[in-house]
C-alpha positions, 0 to 999 in steps of 0.5 A, spaced: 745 289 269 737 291 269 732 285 273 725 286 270 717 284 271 721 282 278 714 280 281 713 274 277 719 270 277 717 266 272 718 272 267 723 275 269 727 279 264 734 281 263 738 288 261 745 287 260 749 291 255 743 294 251 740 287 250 734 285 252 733 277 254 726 276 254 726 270 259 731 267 266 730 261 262 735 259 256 737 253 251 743 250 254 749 249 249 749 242 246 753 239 242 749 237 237 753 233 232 750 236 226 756 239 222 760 235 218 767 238 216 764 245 219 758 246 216 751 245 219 747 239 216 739 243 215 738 239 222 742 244 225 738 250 224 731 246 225 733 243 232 735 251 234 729 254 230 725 250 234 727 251 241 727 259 240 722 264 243 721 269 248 719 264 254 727 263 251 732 268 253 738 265 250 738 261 245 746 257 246 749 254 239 753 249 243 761 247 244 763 251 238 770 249 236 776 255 236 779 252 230 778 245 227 784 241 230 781 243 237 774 239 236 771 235 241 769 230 235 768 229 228 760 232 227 763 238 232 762 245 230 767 250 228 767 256 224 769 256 216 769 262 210 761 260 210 759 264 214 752 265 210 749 259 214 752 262 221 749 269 219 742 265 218 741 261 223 743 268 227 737 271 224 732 265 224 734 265 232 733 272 233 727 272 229 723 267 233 724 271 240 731 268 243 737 272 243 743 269 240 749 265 244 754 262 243 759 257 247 766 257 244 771 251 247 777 248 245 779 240 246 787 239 247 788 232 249 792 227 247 786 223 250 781 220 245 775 222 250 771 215 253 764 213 251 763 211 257 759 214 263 764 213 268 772 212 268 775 206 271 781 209 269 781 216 273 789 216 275 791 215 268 786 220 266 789 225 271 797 223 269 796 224 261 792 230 262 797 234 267 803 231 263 800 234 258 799 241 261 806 241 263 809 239 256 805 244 252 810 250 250 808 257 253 807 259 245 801 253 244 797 257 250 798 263 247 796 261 241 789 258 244 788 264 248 788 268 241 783 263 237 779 264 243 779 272 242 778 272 235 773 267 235 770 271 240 770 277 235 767 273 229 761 271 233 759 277 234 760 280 228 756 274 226 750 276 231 751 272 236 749 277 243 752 272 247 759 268 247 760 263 252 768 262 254 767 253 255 771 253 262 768 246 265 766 239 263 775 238 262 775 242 256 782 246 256 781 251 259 777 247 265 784 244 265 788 250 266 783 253 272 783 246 276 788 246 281 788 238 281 790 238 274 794 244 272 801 244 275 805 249 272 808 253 276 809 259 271 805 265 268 800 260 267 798 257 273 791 254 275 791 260 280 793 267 276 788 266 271 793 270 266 790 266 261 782 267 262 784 274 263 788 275 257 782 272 253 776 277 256 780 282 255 782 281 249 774 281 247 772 287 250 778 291 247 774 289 241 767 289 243 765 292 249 757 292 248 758 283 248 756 279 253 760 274 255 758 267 260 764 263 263 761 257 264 765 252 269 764 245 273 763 246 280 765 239 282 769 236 277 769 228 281 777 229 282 777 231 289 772 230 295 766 234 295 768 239 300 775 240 298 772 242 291 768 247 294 773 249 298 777 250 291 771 254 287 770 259 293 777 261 291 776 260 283 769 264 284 773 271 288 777 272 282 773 271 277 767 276 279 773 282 278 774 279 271 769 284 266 765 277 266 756 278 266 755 272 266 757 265 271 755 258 269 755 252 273 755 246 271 759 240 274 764 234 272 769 232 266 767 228 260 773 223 261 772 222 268 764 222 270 759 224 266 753 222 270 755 229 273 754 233 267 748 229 265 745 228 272 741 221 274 734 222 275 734 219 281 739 225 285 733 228 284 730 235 280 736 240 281 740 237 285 747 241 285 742 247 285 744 249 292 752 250 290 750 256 286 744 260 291 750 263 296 753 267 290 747 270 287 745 272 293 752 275 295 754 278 288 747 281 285 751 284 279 752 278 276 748 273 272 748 267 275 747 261 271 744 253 274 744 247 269 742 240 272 735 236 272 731 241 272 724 238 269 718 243 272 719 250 274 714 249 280 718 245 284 724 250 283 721 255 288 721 261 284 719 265 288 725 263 294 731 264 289 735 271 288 731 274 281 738 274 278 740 266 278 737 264 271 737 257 269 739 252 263 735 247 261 737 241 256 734 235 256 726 238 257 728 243 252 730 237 248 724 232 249 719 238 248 722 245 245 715 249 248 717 246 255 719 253 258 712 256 254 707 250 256 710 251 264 709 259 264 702 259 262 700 253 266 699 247 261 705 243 264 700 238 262 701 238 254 708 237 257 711 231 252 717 230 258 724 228 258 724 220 259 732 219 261 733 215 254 739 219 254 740 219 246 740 226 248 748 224 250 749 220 243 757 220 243 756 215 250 752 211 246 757 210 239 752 215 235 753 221 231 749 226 232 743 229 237 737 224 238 731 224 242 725 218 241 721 222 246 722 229 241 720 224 234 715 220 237 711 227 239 714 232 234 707 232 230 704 235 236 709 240 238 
């Protein structure tokens, strides 16, 4: 990884595996519910089209789905033999001055995911889902880990520059990684990371010039705070000698807590960006990745954070896609700001697709 423009941390740009990614601030992947059946709705491709720019170093399609029967619900992404519109909305991307990324995740639940923000049911939760990470055969792992490898591929040879392995938020693999819910005791274990492994690997044999982001839930709410430090100082050891270029934090499981993963307004602007400082300072030759209630880029204090930690934005990018740009040249006051109306999280509120009143209500000025 080269660092560039290190002198003005707003703009600091990245060299990683020949790709330019002309800013430290991306879109985070969300997952929009703009698909049906797999193929995306003409909503889908404006939403992206907008919040691509060169103020946007990686523009992530979100939770994309290995195979149809590993969706997190019906409106979620998946790839089929229409390939066409996954090549235009790469193109479109690209040519509004982001790079392209993409975050391939499986669901394997028997689990219906909760609408609610908060479980009050966490130990049965818990007991399904290691039940079930118990029961599934060796061959089902294994078949995962292969549709992750191939539709890793398949991006790529679509034009995504960037996958994203989805490793937080109780996906399956977040399950496989968390010590409090993977309790197998063979090959794939919560500690011998076979199975991740196995996928990157898998990817790199094909595609060596790909850049690959695992992202992961720092704190999943399980345990208490200090023991899941604890257990991801451990996780984050093995995982910088994986040939990975990028770490993602993020935080909490949608079945559990998702005010975790959609931070309260009042825990403060960034309030989970202390977990992830220490390790960018400590391995500067991966990218570190910061995502939580960023809403001004001058209260993140640039200029005291490691040039390589960048930073998700969702919700601002969500309520004004020209937020990164407005922020840089230093007209935060045209800024149509996130309110919280948290239509952005639409399945917790019944909907079935992405929406956000602060957005339509400003679009026209946007």
């Amino acid at each position: 990884m080269r660092i560039n423009n290190i002198k003005n941390p707003k703009k600091i740009m990245y060299e990683i595996k020949g790709a330019n990614i002309p800013s430290r601030f991306f879109f985070a992947p969300i997952n929009t519910g703009l698909s049906e059946n797999g193929i995306l709705k003409e909503e889908f491709f404006d939403f992206y089209k907008e919040r691509s720019h060169n103020s946007i170093g990686i523009n992530y399609v979100g939770n994309v789905a290995i195979d149809p029967e590993y969706v997190t619900n019906s409106n979620t992404a998946y790839f089929t033999d229409e390939t066409n519109q996954w090549e235009k909305l790469v193109k479109s991307i690209s040519n509004c001055g982001s790079v392209p990324g993409i975050q391939i995740a499986c669901r394997n639940s028997s689990l219906i995911p909760i609408r609610k923000m908060i479980n009050n049911n966490v130990e049965d939760y818990l007991n399904t889902v290691r039940k079930d990470l118990i029961n599934i055969p060796k061959e089902g792992i294994q078949d995962i880990i292969n549709k992750f490898i191939d539709t890793s591929i398949k991006a790529s040879d679509l034009g995504f520059n960037v996958v994203q392995i989805h490793a937080a938020h109780g996906y399956f693999l977040s399950q496989l990684i968390s010590k409090s819910l993977n309790l197998r005791e063979d090959e794939y274990n919560a500690s011998d990371l076979i199975f991740l492994k196995e996928i990157i690997n898998g990817i790199r044999d094909k595609k060596p010039n790909l850049i690959i982001d695992l992202r992961i839930s720092f704190l999943e709410g399980i345990t208490n705070e200090m023991q899941e430090k604890k257990d991801k100082e451990v996780l984050i050891k093995k995982l910088i000698d994986l040939d990975i270029d990028i770490i993602s934090f993020s935080n909490g499981i949608y079945d559990i807590n998702k005010q975790l993963i959609y931070p309260l307004e009042q825990w403060g602007h960034a309030c989970f960006i202390k977990n992830i400082i220490g390790y960018a300072k400590k391995y500067p030759n991966i990218l570190w990745n910061y995502a939580g209630n960023i809403w001004g880029l001058e209260e993140l204090e640039l200029e005291k954070l490691p040039n390589n930690l960048s930073f998700s934005l969702g919700r601002s990018l969500i309520a004004d896609p020209l937020f990164v740009e407005k922020s840089i040249n230093n007209k935060t006051h045209l800024i149509n700001k996130c309110e919280y109306k948290n239509k952005c999280h639409y399945y917790s509120l019944n909907l079935s697709h992405i929406g956000c009143p602060i957005y339509e209500l400003n679009k026209n000025s946007i």
